[in-house]
Structure formats: structure tokens, C-alpha cells
N, CA, C and O atoms as a GROMACS GRO file, in nm:
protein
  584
    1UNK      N    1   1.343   6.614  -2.126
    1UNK     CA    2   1.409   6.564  -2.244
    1UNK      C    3   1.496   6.445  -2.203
    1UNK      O    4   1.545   6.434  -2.090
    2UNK      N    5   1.513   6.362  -2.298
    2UNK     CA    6   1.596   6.226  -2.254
    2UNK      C    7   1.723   6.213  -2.346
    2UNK      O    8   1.743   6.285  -2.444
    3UNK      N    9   1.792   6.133  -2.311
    3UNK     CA   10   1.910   6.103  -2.392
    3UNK      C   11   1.925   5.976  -2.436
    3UNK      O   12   1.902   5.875  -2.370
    4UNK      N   13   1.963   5.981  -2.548
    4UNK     CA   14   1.938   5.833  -2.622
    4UNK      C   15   2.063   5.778  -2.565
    4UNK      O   16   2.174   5.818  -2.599
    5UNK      N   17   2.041   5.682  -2.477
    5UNK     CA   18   2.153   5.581  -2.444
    5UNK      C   19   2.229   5.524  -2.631
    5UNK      O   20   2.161   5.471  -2.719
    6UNK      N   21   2.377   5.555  -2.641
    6UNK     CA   22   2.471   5.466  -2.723
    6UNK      C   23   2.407   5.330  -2.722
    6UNK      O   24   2.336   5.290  -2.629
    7UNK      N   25   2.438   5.252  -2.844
    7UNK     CA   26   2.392   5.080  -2.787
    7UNK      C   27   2.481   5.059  -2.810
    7UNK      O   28   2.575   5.106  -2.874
    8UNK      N   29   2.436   4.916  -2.706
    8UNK     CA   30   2.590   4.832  -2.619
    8UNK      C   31   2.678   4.797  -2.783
    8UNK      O   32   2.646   4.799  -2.902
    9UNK      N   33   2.762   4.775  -2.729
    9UNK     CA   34   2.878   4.724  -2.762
    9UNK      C   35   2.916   4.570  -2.782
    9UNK      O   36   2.983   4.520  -2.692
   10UNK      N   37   2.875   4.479  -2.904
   10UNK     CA   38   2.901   4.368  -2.918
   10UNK      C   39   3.056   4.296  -3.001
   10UNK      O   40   3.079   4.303  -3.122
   11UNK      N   41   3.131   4.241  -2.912
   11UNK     CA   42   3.262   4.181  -2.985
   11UNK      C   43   3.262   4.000  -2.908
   11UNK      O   44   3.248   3.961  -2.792
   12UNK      N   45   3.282   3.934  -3.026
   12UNK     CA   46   3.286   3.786  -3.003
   12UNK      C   47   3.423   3.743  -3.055
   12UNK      O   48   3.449   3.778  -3.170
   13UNK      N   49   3.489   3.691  -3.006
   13UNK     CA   50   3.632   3.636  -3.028
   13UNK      C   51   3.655   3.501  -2.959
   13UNK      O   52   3.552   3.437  -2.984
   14UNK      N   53   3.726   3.434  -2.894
   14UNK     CA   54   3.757   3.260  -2.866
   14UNK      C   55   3.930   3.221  -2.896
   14UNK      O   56   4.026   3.289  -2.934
   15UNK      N   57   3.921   3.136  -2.874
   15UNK     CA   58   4.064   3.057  -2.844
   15UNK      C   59   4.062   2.905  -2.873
   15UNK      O   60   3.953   2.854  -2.898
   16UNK      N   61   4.168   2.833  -2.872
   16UNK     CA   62   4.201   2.684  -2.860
   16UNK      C   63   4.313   2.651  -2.715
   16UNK      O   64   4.430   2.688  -2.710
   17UNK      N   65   4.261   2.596  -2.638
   17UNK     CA   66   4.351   2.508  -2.558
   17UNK      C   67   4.336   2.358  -2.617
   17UNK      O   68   4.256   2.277  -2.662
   18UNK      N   69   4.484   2.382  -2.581
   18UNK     CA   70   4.572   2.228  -2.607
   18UNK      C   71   4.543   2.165  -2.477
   18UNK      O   72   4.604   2.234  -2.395
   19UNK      N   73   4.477   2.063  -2.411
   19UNK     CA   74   4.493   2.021  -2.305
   19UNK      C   75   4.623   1.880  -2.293
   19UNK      O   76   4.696   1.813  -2.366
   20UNK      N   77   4.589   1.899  -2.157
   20UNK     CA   78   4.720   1.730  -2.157
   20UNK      C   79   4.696   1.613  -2.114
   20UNK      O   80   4.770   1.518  -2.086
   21UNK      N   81   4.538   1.636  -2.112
   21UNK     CA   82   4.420   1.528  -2.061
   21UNK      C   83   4.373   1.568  -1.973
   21UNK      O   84   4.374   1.691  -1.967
   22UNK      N   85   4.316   1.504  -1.874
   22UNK     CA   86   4.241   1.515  -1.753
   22UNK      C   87   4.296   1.608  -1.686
   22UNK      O   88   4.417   1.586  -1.674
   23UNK      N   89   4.254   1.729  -1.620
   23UNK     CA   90   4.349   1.810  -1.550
   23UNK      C   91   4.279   1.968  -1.587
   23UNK      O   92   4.177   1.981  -1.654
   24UNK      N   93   4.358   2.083  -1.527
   24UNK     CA   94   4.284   2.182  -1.523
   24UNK      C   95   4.376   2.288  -1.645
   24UNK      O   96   4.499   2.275  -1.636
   25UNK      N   97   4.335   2.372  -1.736
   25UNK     CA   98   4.422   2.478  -1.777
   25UNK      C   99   4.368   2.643  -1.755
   25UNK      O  100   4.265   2.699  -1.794
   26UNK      N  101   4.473   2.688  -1.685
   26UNK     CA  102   4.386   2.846  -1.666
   26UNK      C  103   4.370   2.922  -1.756
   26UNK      O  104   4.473   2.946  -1.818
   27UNK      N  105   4.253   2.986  -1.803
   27UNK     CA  106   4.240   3.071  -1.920
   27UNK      C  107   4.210   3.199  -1.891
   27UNK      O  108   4.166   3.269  -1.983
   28UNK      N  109   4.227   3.250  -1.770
   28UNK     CA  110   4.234   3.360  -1.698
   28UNK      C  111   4.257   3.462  -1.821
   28UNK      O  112   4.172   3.524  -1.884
   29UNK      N  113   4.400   3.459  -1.836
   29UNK     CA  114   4.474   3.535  -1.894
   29UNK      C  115   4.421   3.555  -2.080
   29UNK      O  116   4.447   3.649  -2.154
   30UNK      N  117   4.335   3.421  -2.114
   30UNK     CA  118   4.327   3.429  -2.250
   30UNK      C  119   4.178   3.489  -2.257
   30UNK      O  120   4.148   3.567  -2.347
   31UNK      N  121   4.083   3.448  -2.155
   31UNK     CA  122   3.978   3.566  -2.097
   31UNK      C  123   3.963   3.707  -2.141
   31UNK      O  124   3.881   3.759  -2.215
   32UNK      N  125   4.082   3.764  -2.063
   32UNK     CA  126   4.132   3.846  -2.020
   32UNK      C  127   4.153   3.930  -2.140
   32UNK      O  128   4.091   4.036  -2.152
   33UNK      N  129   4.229   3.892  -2.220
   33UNK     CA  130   4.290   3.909  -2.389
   33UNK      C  131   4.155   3.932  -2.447
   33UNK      O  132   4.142   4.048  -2.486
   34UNK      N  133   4.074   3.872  -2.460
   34UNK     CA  134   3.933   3.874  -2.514
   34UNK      C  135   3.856   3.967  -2.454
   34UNK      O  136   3.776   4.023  -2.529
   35UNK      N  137   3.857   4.003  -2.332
   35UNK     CA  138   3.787   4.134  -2.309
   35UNK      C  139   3.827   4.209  -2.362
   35UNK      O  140   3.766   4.242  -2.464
   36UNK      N  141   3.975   4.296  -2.320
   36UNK     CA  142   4.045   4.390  -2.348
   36UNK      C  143   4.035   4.433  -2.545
   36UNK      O  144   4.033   4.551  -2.581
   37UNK      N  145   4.033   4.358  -2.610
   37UNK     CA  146   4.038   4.316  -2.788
   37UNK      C  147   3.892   4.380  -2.795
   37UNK      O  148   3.863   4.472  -2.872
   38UNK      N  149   3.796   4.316  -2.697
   38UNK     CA  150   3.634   4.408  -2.738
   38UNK      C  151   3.634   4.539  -2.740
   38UNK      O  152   3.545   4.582  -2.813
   39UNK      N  153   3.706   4.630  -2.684
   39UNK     CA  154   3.721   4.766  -2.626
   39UNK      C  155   3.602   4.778  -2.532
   39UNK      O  156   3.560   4.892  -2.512
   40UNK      N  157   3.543   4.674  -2.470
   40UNK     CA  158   3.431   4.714  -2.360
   40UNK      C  159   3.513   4.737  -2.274
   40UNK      O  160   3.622   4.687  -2.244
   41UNK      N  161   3.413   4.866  -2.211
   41UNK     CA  162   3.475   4.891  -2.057
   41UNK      C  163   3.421   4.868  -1.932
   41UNK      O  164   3.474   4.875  -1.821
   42UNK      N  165   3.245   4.821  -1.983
   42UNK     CA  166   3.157   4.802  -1.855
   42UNK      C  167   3.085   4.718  -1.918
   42UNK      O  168   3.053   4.748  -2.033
   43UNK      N  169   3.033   4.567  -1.849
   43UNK     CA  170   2.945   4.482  -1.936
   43UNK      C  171   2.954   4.365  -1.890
   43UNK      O  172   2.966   4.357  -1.768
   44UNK      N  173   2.953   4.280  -1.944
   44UNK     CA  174   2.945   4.098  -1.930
   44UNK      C  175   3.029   4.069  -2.015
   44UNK      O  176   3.047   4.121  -2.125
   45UNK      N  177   3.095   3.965  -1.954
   45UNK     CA  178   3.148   3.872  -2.088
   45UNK      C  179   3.091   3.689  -2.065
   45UNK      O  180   3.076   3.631  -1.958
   46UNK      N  181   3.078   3.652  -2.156
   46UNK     CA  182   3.012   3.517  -2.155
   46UNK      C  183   3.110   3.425  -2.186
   46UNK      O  184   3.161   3.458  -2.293
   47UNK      N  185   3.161   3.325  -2.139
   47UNK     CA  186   3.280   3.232  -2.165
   47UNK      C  187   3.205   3.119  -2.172
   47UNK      O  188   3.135   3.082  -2.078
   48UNK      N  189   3.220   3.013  -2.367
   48UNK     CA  190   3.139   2.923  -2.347
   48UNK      C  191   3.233   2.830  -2.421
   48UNK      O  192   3.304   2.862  -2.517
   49UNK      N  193   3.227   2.749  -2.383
   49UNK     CA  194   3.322   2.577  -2.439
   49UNK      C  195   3.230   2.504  -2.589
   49UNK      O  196   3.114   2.511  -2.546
   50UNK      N  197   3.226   2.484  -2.637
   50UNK     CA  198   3.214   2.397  -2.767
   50UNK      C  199   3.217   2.263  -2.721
   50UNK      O  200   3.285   2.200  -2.801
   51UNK      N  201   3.178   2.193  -2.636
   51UNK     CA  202   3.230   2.068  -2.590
   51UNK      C  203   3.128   1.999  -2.516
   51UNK      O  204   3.036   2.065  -2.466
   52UNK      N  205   3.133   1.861  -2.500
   52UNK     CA  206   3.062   1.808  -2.394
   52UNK      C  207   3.105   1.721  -2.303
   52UNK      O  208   3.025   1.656  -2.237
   53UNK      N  209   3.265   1.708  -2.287
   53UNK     CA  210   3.339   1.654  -2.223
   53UNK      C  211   3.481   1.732  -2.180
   53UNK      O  212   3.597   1.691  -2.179
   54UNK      N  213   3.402   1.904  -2.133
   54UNK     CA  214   3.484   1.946  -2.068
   54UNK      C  215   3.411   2.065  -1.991
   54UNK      O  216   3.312   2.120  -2.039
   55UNK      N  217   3.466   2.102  -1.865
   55UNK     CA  218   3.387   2.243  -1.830
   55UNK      C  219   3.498   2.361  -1.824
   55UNK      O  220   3.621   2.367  -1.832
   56UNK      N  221   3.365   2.472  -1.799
   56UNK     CA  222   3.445   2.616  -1.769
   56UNK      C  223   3.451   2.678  -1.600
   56UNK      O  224   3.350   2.712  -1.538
   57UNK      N  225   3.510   2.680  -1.578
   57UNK     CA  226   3.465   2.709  -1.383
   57UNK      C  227   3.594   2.834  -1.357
   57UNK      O  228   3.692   2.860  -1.426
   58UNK      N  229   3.548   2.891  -1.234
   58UNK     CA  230   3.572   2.985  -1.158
   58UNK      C  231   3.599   2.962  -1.002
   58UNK      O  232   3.527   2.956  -0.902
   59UNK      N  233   3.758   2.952  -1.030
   59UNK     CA  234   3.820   2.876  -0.900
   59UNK      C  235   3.902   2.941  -0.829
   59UNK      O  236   3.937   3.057  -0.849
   60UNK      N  237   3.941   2.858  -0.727
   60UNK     CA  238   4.066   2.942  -0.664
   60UNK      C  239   4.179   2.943  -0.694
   60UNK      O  240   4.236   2.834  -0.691
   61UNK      N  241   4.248   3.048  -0.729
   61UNK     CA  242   4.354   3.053  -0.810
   61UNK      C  243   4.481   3.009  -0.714
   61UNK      O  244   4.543   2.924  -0.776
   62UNK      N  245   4.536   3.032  -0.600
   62UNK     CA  246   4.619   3.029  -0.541
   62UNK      C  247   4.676   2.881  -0.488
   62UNK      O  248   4.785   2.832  -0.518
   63UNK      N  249   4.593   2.835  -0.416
   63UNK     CA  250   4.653   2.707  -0.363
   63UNK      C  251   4.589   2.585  -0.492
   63UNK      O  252   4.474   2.565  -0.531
   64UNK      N  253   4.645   2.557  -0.508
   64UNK     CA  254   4.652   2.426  -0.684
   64UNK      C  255   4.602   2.298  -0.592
   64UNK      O  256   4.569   2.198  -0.657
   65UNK      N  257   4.594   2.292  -0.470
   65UNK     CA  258   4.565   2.141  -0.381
   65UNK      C  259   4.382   2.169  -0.384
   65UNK      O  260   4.317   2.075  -0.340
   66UNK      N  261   4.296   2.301  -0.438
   66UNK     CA  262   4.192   2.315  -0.451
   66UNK      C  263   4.140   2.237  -0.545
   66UNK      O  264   4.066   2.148  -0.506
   67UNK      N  265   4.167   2.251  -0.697
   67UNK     CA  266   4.188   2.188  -0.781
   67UNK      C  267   4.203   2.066  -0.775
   67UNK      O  268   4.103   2.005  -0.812
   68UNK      N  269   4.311   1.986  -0.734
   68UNK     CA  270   4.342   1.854  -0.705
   68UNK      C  271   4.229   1.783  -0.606
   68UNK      O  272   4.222   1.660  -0.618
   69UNK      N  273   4.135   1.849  -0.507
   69UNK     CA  274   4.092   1.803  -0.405
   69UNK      C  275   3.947   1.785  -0.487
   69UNK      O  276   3.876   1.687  -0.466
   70UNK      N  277   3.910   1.885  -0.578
   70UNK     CA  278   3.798   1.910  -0.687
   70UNK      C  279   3.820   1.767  -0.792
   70UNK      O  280   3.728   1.686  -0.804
   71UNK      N  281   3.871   1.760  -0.819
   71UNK     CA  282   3.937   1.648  -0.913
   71UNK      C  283   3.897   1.478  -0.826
   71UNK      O  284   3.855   1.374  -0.878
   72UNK      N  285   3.927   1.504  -0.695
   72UNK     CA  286   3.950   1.341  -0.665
   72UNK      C  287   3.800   1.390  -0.574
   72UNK      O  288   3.764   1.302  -0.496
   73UNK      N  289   3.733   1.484  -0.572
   73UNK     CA  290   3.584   1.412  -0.529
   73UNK      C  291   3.501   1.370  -0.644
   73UNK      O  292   3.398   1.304  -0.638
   74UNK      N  293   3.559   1.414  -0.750
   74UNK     CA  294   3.447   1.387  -0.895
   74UNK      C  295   3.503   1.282  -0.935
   74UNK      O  296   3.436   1.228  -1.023
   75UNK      N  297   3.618   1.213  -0.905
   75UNK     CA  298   3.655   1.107  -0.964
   75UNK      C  299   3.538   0.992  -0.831
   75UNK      O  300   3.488   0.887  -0.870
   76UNK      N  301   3.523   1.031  -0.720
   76UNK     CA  302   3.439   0.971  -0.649
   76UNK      C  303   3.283   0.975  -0.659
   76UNK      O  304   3.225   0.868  -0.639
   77UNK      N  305   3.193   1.106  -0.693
   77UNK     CA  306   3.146   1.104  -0.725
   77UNK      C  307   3.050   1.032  -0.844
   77UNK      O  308   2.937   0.984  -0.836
   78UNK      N  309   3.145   1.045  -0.961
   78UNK     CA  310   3.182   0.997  -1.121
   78UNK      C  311   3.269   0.943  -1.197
   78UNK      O  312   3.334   0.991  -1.290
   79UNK      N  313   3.265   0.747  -1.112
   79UNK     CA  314   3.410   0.740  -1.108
   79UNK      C  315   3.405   0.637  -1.299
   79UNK      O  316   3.310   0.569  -1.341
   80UNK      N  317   3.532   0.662  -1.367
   80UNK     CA  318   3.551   0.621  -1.464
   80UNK      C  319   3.491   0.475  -1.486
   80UNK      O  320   3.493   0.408  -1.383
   81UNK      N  321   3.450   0.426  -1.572
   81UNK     CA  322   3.428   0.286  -1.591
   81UNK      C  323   3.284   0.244  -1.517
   81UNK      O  324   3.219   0.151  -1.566
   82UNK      N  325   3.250   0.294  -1.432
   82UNK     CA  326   3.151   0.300  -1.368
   82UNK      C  327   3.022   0.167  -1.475
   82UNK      O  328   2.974   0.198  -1.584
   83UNK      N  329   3.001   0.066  -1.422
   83UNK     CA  330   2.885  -0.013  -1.552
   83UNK      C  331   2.746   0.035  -1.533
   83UNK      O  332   2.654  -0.016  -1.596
   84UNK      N  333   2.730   0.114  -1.464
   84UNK     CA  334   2.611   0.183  -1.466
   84UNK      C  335   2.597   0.257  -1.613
   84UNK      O  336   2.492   0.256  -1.677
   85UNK      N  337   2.698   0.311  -1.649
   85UNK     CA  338   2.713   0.366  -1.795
   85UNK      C  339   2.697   0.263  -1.920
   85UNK      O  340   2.780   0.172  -1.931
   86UNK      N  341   2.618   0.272  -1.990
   86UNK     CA  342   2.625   0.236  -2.099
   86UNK      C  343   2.672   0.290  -2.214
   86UNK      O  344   2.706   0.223  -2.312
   87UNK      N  345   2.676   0.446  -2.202
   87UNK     CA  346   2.782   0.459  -2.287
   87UNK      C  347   2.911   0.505  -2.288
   87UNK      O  348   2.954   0.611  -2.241
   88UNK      N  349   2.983   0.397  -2.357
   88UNK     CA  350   3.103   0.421  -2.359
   88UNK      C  351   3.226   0.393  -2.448
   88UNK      O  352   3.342   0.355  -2.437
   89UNK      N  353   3.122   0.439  -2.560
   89UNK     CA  354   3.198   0.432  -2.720
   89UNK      C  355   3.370   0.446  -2.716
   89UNK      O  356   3.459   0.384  -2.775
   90UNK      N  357   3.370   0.562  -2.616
   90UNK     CA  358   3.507   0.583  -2.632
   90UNK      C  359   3.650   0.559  -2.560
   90UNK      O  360   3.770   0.579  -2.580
   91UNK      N  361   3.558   0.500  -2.461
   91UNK     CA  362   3.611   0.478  -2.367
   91UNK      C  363   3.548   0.434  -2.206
   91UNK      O  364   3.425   0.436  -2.191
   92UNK      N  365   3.637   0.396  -2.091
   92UNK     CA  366   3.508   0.406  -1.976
   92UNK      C  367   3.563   0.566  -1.917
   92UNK      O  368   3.499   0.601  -1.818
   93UNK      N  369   3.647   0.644  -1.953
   93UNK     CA  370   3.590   0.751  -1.913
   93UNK      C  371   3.539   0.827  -1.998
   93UNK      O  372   3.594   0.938  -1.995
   94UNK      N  373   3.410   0.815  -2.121
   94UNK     CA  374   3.339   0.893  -2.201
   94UNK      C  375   3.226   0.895  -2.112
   94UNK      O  376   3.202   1.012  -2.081
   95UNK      N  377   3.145   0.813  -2.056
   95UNK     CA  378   3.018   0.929  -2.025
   95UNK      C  379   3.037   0.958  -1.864
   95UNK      O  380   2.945   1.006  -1.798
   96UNK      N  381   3.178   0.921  -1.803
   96UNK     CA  382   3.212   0.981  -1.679
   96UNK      C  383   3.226   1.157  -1.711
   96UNK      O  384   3.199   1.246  -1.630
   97UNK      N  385   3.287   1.178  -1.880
   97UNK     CA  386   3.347   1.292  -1.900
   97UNK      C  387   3.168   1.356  -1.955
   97UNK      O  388   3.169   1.474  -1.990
   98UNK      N  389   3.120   1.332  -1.958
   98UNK     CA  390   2.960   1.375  -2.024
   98UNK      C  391   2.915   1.433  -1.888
   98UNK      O  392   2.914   1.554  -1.862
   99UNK      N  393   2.873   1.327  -1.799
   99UNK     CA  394   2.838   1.376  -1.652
   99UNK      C  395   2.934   1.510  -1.580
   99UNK      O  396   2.898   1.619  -1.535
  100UNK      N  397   3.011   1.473  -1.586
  100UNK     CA  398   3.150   1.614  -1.500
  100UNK      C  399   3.082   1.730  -1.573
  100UNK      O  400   3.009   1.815  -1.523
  101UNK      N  401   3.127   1.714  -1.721
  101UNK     CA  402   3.048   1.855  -1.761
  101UNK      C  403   2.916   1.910  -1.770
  101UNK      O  404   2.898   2.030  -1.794
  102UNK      N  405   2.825   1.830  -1.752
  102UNK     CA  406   2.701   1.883  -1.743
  102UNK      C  407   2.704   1.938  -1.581
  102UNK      O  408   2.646   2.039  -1.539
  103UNK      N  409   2.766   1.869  -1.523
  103UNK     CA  410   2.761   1.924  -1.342
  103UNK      C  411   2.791   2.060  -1.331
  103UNK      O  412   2.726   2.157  -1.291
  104UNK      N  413   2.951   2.042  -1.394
  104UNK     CA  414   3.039   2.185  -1.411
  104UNK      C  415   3.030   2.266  -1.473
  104UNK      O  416   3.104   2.363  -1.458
  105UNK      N  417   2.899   2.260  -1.602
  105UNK     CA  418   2.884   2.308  -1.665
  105UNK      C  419   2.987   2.396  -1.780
  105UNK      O  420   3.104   2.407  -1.743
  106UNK      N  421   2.960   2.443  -1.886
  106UNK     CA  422   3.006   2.470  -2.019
  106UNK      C  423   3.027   2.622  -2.030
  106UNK      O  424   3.108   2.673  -2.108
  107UNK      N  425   2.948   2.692  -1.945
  107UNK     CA  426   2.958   2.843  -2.018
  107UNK      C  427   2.980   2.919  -1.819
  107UNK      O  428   2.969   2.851  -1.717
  108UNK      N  429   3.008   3.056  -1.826
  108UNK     CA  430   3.015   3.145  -1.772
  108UNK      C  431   3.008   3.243  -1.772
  108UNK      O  432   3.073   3.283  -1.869
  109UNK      N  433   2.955   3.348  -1.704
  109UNK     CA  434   2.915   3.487  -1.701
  109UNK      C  435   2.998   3.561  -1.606
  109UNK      O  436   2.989   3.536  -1.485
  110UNK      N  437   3.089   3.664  -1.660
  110UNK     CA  438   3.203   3.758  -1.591
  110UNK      C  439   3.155   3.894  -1.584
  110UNK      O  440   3.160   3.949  -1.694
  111UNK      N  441   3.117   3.956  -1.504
  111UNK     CA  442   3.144   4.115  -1.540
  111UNK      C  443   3.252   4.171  -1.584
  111UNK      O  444   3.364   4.130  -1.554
  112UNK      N  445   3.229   4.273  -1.662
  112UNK     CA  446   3.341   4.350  -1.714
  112UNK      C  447   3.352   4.475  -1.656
  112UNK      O  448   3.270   4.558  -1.692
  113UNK      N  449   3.467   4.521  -1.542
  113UNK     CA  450   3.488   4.673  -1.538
  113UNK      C  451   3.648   4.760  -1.561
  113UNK      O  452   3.762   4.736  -1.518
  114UNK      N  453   3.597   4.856  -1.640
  114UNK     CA  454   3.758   4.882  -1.659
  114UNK      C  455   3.808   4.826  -1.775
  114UNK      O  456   3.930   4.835  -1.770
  115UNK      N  457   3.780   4.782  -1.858
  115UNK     CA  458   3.798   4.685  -1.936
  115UNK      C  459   3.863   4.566  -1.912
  115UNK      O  460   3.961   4.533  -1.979
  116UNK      N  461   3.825   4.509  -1.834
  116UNK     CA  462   3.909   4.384  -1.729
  116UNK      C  463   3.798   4.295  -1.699
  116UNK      O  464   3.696   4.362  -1.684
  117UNK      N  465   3.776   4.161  -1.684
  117UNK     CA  466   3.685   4.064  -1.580
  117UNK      C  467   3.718   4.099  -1.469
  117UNK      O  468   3.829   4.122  -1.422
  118UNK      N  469   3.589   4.103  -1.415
  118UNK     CA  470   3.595   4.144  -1.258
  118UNK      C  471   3.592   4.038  -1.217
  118UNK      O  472   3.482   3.983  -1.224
  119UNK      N  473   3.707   3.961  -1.155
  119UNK     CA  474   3.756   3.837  -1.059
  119UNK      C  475   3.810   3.915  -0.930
  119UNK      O  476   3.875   4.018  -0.912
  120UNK      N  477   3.746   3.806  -0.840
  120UNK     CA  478   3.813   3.796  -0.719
  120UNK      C  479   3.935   3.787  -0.693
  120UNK      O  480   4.014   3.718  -0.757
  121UNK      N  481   3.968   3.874  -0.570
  121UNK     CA  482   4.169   3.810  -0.558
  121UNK      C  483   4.212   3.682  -0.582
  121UNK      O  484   4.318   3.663  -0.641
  122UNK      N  485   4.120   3.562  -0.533
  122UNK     CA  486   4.169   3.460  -0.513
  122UNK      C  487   4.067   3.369  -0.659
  122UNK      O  488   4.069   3.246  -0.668
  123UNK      N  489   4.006   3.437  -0.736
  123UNK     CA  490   3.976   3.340  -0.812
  123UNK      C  491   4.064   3.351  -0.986
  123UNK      O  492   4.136   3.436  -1.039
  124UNK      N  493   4.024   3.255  -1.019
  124UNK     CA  494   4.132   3.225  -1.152
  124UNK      C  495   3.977   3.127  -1.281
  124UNK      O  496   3.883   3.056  -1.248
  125UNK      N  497   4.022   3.174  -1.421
  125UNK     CA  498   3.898   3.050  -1.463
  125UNK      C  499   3.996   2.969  -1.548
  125UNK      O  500   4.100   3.004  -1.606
  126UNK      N  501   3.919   2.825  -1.538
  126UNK     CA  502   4.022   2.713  -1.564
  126UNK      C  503   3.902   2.628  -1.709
  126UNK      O  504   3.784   2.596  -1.706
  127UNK      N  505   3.973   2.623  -1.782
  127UNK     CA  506   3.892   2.513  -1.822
  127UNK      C  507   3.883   2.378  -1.774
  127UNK      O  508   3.929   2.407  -1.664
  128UNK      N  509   3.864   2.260  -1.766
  128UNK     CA  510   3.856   2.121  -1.708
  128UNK      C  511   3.826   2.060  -1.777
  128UNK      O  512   3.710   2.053  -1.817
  129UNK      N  513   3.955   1.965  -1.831
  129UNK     CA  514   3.945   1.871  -1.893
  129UNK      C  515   3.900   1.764  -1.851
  129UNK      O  516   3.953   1.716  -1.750
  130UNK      N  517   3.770   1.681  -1.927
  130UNK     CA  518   3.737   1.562  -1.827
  130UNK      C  519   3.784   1.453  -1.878
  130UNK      O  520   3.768   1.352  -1.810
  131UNK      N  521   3.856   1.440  -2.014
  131UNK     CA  522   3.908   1.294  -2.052
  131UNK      C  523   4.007   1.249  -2.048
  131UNK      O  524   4.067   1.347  -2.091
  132UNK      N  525   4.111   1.151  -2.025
  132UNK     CA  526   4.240   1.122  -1.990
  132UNK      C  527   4.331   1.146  -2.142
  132UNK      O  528   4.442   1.199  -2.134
  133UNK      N  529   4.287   1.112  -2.250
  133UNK     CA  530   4.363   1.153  -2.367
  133UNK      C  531   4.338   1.302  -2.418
  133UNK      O  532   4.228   1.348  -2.445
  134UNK      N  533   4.479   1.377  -2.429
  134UNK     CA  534   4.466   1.545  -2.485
  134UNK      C  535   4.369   1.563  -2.602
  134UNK      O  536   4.317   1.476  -2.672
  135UNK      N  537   4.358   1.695  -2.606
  135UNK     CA  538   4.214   1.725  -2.707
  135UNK      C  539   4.239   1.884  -2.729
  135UNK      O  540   4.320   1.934  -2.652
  136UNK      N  541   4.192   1.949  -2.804
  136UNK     CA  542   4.182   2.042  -2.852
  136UNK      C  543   4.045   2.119  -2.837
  136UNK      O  544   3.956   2.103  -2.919
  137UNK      N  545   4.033   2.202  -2.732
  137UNK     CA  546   3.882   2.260  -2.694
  137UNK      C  547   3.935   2.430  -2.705
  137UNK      O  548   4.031   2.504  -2.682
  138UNK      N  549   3.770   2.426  -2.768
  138UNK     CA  550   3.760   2.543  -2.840
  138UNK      C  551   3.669   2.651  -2.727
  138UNK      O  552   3.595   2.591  -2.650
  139UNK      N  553   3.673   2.804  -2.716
  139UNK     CA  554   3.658   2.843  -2.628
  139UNK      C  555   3.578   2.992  -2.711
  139UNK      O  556   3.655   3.070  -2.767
  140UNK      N  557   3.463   3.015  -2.713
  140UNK     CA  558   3.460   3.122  -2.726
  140UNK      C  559   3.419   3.248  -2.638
  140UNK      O  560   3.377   3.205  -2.530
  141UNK      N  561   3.414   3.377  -2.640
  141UNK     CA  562   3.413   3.502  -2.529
  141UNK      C  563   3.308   3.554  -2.646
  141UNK      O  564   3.302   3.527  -2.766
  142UNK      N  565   3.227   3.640  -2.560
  142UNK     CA  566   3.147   3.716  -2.613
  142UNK      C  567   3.138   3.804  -2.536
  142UNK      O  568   3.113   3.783  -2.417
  143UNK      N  569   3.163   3.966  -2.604
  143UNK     CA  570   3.129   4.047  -2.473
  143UNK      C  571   3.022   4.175  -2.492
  143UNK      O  572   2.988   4.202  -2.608
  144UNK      N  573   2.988   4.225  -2.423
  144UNK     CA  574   2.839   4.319  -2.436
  144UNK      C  575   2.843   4.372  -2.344
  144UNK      O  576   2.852   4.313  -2.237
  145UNK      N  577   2.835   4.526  -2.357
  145UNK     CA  578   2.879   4.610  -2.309
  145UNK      C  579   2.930   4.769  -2.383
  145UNK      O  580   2.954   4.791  -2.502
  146UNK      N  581   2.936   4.844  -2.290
  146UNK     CA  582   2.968   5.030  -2.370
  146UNK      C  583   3.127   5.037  -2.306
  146UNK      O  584   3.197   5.136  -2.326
   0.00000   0.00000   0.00000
């Protein structure tokens, strides 16, 4: 005889960061809020940006010179103004900020245990702002899971 597995558990919720331009904001904590609100206790959560000139990443939380050191190879990498770009409606850092995020990509996948993201000691998730003027990026969590 078998037992009918419960089905999973679906809750979708999101956020707004205020950014202050170019630069990193941790959303660890607003993550975090969004699991806990699903009542999942074991599962995934999916963290995805609305955006195409910003990413979602999974960093090291502790020393902030990680970040900063992340920052000035992509400014080398993908440096602003660059005339290789043609577009640049909005600016010369609009399709510097197009490139960063397609690299860094937009979404993320967390396990959930405990009702918590299962992060590393040393990691933290940041959104990344790639344009020099503040913006308003929208963030949503989806989580799945029993």
C-alpha cells in the first residue's frame, strides 16, 4: 500500500529595493522574510528581479572589499561608455548595465530547510545595481515546498 504524498506547497510574495545606484543591496534578510511568510519548511525558493539592468547573486557576506573587488573587474571587463555599444539611449552606462546583468544573471535558486534559505556562513544575497542613477527594482520569491 502507498501513501499519497501531501502536494507541495506554493507561496509567491516579492519586495521593492530602493537602490542608490551602482552598488550592491543585501536582501538576505528580505529573502529570508519571504520564506518564513510561505510556511515552507523544506523546498526551493526562486529569487527573480523584474529587470534588465540589474542582477541577483550569492556572495560573500563578510568582507565588503569582495564586493568592491567584483565591482571594479566588471567595470573592466564592461567598462561604461565603451563605443563598441550602440546602445545607449540612456546613457553610456545603459548597455554596460544590460551586459552585467545578463552575466550575473536575474534569478536564483535557494534551498529551503527549517523554514530558512539554506546559505552558507559566509554567504549573503545582494541585489546589484548596474546603473549609476537610483531605481526602484522589484524582486519577487517564489517558494515550493511541504
Amino acid at each position: 500500500m502507498t501513501h499519497a504524498q501531501p502536494a507541495p506547497h506554493v507561496a509567491q510574495g516579492g519586495f521593492v529595493v530602493h537602490t542608490r545606484g551602482r552598488g550592491f543591496s543585501d536582501v538576505t534578510g528580505k529573502v529570508a522574510d519571504a520564506v518564513a511568510t510561505s510556511h515552507v519548511q523544506t523546498g526551493i525558493a526562486h529569487v527573480f528581479t523584474q529587470h534588465t539592468s540589474c542582477s541577483l547573486l550569492i556572495c560573500e557576506n563578510a568582507d565588503p572589499t569582495v564586493r568592491t573587488d567584483l565591482e571594479r573587474w566588471f567595470a573592466r571587463a564592461v567598462p561604461d561608455g565603451d563605443r563598441m555599444f550602440e546602445h545607449d539611449a540612456e546613457g553610456p552606462d545603459d548597455m554596460p548595465a544590460h551586459v552585467r546583468s545578463i552575466l550575473a544573471g536575474v534569478s536564483l535558486t535557494v534551498p529551503v530547510h527549517g523554514g530558512r534559505p539554506q546559505l552558507g556562513t559566509w554567504q549573503g544575497i545582494y541585489l546589484w545595481e548596474h546603473r549609476h542613477d537610483p531605481h526602484q527594482r522589484k524582486v519577487t520569491v517564489s517558494v515550493l515546498g511541504r
